[in-house]
N, C-alpha and C positions, 0 to 999 in steps of 0.2 A: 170216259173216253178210252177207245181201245188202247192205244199209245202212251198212256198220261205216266204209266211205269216207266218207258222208256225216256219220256222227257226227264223224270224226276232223277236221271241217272247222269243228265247234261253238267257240265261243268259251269255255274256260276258265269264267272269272265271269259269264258270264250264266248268267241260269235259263231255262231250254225245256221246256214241255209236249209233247206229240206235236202237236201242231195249229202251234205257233211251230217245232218242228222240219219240219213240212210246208209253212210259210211260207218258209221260210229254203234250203227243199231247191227250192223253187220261184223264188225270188230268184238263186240260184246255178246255175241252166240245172240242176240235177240229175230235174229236171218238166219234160217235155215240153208245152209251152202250147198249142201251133200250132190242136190239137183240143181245143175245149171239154168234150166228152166222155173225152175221155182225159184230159184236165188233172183232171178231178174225180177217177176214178178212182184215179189216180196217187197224187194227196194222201189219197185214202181209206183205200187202201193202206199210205202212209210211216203215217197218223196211227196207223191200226190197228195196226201192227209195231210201232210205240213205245210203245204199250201193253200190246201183251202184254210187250214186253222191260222196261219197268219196273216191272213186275208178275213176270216171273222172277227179274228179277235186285235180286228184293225193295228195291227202292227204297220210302225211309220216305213213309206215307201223309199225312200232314203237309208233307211237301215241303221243298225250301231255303228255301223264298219263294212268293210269289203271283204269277199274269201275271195281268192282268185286259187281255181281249177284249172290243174294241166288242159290247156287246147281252150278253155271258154274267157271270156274278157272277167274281168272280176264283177261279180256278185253284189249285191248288200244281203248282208246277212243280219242276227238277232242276237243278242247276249242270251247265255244260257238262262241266266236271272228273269229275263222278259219271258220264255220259253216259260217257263215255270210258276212263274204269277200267273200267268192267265190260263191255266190250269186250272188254279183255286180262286178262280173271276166266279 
């Protein structure tokens, strides 16, 4: 999986949505910033790809937990641990 580096870099206990994992892939030089326009894309992309993957690899629709993001209601998101098992499913 193109991504499965960047998961493998996720923190154990924390919880990550696709959008905290497009923040965090962006935090860690894994996002190219330089262009505004590819930096959006880029994150469009990781966000997109972590949602289809926790949607194949049936991750519970209730979530570990909630992230709550400035301006949006809060989320369920995924322990980084779940993130990472099903990697090596």
């Amino acid at each position: 999986m193109k991504y499965s580096n960047l998961i493998e870099q996720l923190n154990e206990d924390e919880i990550y949505t696709p959008a905290t994992i497009a923040d965090f892939a962006e935090h860690i030089g894994f996002i190219d910033t330089s262009d505004p326009e590819r930096r959006r894309l880029e994150r469009q992309r990781v966000r997109i790809a972590m949602g289809r993957f926790s949607n194949n690899h049936r991750f519970p629709d209730e979530g570990d937990g909630f992230v709550t993001l400035r301006g949006q209601p809060p989320i369920p998101g995924w322990f980084g641990w779940r993130w990472k098992a099903a990697i090596h499913d």
